[in-house]
C-alpha positions as MATLAB code, in Angstrom:
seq = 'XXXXXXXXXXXXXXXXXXXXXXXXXXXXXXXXXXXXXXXXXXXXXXXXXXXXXXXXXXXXXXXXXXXXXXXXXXXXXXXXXXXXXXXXXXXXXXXXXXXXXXXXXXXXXXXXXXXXXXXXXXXXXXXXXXXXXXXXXXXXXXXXXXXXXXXXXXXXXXXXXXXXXXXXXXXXXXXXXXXXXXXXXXXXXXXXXXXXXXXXXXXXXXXXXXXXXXXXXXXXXXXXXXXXXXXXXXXXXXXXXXXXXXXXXXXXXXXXXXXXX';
ca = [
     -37.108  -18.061   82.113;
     -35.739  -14.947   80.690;
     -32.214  -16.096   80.463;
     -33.169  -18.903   78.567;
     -35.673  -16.647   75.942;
     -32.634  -14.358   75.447;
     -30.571  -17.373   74.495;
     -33.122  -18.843   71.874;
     -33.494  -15.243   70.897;
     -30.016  -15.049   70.671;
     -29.517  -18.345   68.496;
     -32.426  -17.200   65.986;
     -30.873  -13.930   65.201;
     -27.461  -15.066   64.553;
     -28.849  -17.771   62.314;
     -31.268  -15.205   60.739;
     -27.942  -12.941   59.789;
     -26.336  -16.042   58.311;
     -28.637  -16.687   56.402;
     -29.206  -13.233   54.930;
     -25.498  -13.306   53.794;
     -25.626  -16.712   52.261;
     -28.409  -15.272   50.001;
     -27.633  -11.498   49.573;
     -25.059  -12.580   46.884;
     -27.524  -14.271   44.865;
     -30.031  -12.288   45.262;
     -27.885   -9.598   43.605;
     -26.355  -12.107   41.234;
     -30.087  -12.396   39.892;
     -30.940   -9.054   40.133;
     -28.054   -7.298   38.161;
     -28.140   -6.466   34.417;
     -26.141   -8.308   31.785;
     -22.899   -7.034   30.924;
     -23.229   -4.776   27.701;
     -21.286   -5.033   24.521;
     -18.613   -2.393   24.045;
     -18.269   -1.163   19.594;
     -15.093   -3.245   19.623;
     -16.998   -6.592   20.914;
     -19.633   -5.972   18.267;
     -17.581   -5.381   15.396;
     -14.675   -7.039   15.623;
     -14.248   -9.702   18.198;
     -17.552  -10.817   17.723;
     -15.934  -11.929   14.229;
     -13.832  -14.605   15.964;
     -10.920  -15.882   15.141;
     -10.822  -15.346   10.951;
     -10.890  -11.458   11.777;
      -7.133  -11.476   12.936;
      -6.684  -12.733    8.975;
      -8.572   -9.589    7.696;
      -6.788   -7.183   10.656;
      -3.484   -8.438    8.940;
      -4.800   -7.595    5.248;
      -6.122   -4.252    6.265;
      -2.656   -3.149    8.001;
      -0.765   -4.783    5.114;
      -2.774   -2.497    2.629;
      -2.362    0.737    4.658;
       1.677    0.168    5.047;
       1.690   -0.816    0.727;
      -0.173    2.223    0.050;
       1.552    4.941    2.521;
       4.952    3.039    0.992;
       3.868    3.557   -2.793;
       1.985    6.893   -2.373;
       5.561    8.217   -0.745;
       7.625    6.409   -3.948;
       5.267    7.648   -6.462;
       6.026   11.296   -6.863;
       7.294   13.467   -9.433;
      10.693   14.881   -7.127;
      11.348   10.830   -7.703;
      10.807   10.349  -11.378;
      11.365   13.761  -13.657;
      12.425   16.646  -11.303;
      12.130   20.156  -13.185;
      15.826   21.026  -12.155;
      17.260   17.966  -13.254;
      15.460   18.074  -16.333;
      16.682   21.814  -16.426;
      20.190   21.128  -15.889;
      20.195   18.308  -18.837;
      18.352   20.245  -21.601;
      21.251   22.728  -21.238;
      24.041   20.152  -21.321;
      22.033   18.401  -24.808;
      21.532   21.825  -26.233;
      25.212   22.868  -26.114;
      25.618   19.384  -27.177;
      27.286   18.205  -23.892;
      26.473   14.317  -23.792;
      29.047   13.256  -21.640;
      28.621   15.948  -18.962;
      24.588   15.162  -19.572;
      25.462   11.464  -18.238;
      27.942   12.039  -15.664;
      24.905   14.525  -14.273;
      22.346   11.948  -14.622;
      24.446    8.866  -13.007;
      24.251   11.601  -10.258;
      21.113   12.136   -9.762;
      19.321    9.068   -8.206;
      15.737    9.943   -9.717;
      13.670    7.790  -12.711;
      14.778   10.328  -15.446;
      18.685   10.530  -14.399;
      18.918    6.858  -14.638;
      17.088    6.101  -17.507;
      19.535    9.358  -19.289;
      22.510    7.372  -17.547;
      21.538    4.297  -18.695;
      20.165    5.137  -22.121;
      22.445    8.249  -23.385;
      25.906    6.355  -23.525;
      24.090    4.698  -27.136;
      24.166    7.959  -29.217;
      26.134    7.865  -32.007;
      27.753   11.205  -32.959;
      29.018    9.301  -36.329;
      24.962    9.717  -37.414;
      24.512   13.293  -37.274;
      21.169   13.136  -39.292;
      19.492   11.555  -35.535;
      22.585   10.438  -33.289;
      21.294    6.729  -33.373;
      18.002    7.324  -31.880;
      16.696    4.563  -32.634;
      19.742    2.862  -30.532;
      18.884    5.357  -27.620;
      15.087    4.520  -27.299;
      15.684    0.904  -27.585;
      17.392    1.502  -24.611;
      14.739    3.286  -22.812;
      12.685    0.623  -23.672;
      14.511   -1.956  -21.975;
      15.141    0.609  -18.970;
      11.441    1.183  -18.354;
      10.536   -2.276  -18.350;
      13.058   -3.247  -15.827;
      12.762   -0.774  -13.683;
       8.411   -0.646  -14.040;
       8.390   -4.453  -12.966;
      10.450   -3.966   -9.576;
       7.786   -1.022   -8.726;
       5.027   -2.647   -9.405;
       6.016   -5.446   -7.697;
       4.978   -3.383   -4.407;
       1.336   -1.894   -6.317;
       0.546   -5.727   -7.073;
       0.639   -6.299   -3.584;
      -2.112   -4.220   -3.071;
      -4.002   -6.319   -5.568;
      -3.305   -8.940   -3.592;
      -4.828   -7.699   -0.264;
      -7.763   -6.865   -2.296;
      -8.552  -10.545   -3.573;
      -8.000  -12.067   -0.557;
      -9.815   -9.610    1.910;
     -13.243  -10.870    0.491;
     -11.819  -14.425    0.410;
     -11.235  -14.626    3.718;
     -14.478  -12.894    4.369;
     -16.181  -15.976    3.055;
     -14.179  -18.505    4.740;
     -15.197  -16.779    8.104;
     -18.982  -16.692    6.567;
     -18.762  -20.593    6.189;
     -17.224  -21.405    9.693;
     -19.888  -19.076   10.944;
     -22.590  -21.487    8.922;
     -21.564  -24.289   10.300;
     -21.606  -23.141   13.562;
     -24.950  -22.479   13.022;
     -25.824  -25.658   11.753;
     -24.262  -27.558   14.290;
     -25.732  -25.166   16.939;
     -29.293  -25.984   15.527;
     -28.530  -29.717   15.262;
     -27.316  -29.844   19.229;
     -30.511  -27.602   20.165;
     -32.935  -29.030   18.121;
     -34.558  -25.745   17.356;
     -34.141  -22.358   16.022;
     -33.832  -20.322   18.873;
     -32.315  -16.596   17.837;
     -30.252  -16.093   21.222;
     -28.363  -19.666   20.455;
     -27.399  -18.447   16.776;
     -26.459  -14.701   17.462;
     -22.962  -15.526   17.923;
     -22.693  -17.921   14.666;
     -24.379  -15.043   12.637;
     -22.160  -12.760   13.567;
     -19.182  -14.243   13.108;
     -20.985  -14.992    9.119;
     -21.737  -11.087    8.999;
     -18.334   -9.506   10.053;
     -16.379  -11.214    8.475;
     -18.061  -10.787    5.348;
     -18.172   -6.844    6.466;
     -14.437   -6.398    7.117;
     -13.475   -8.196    3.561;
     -15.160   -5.988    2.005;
     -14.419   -2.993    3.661;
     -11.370   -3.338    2.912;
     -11.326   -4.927   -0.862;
     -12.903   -2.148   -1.971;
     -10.522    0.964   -1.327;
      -7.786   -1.511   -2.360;
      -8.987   -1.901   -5.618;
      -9.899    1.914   -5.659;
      -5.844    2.622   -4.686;
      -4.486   -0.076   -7.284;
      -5.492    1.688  -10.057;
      -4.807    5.201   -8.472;
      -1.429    4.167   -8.276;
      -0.979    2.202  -10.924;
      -2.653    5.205  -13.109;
       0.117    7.671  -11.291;
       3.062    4.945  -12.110;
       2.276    5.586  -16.022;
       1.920    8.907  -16.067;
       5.709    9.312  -13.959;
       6.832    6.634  -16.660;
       5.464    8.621  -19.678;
       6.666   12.114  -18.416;
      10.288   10.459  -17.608;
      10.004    8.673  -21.051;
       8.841   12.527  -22.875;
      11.489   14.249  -21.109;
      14.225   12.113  -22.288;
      12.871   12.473  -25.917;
      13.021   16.431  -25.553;
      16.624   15.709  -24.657;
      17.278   13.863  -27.633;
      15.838   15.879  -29.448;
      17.350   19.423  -28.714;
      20.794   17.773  -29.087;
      20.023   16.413  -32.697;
      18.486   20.259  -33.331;
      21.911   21.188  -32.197;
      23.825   19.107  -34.298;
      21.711   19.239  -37.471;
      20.678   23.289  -37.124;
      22.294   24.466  -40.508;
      20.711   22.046  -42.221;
      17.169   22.265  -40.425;
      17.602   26.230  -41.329;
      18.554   25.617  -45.359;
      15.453   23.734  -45.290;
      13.404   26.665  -44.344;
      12.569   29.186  -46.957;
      13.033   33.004  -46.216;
      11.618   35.207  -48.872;
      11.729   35.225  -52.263;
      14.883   34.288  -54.732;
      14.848   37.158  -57.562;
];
């Protein structure tokens, strides 16, 4: 009798074990906590797939504004030496050696002097065709003022179509809802967190980033003027001391000094 009770025994236990391991896995399966959301899920990828759109817009608006924020400076459109250098050429009267210097110098000022200089006429002494010369500078600043803001109008660009795509990823987020609640039957919130979020994030991210755009459009677009119109000044000082030169005995006869007896 005993050897056959430690046999049954036996049989029992092993099936007892295999059993335990069968449902052990599930047990813990059942038992363990949902896997959490890392700050990445919930603000971006929860966004689906529109949000690769806005990522696009948002790196294409940091690489136009690090681009025009590094074109956009003063060393690049009316440097104080070059300036310098040409108001002592015009003074002495010096035109030629005042272009030759400017077709030099590849900033704003020395080719709009390079390109705009070459019309004074020495034949009109009383203002050395100055009207010829700013025509010129005219026609320089508007050619060169479209190419540059070419690159700012990009920016504008980014900052119109961030919200636009915000909204496209708010309606495919709608309809998910819709179709969610029309599969379902009801409005339960756990089925319609995903279709809301993807309507909220997107919305989020276009704005987040059509805002500073429009903020650094006008920034820059501001600091393109005020280059232009400080190039633009400097060239009219140049003009200017040259036709001072030129015209000084007659700029002096005009001035009274003291009285005629």
């Amino acid at each position: 009798m005993i050897p056959h009770f430690s046999r049954r025994s036996g049989q029992a236990f092993i099936a007892s074990l295999m059993t335990l391991a069968l449902t052990t896995p599930a047990m813990f399966a059942q038992g363990a906590a949902p896997k959490t959301k890392t700050m990445l899920d919930v603000w971006v990828i929860d966004g689906g797939p529109t949000m690769l759109f806005i990522g696009a817009a948002i790196i294409a608006f940091i690489a136009l504004a690090v681009y025009n924020f590094m074109a956009l400076t003063k060393a690049k459109y009316c440097p104080d030496d070059l300036k310098a250098a040409l108001m002592d050429h015009m003074i002495n009267c010096r035109v030629r050696s005042a272009i030759e210097l400017a077709a030099s110098h590849p900033s704003y000022l020395g080719r709009m002097v390079a390109y705009a200089f070459p019309n004074i006429d020495a034949t009109r002494s009383e203002d050395l065709g100055r009207d010829q010369v700013e025509d010129a500078m005219a026609d320089f600043t508007v050619n060169e003022n479209r190419k540059t803001m070419t690159w700012i109008n990009y920016i504008s660009v980014c900052a119109q179509a961030s919200p636009m795509l915000g909204l496209l990823g708010t309606v495919l987020g709608m309809v998910s809802a819709f179709g969610t609640l029309q599969v379902s039957g009801g409005a339960d919130p756990s089925q319609l967190a995903g279709d809301i979020s993807v309507a909220l994030l997107t919305t989020l991210w276009g704005l987040i980033n059509a805002i500073p755009c429009i903020i650094v459009f006008y920034i820059l677009k501001n600091r393109l003027s005020n280059l232009v119109a400080d190039s633009v000044h400097a060239c009219e000082e140049l003009l200017n001391a040259a036709i001072a030169t030129v015209n000084a005995d007659t700029l002096y006869a005009k001035i009274p000094e003291g009285i005629a007896e």
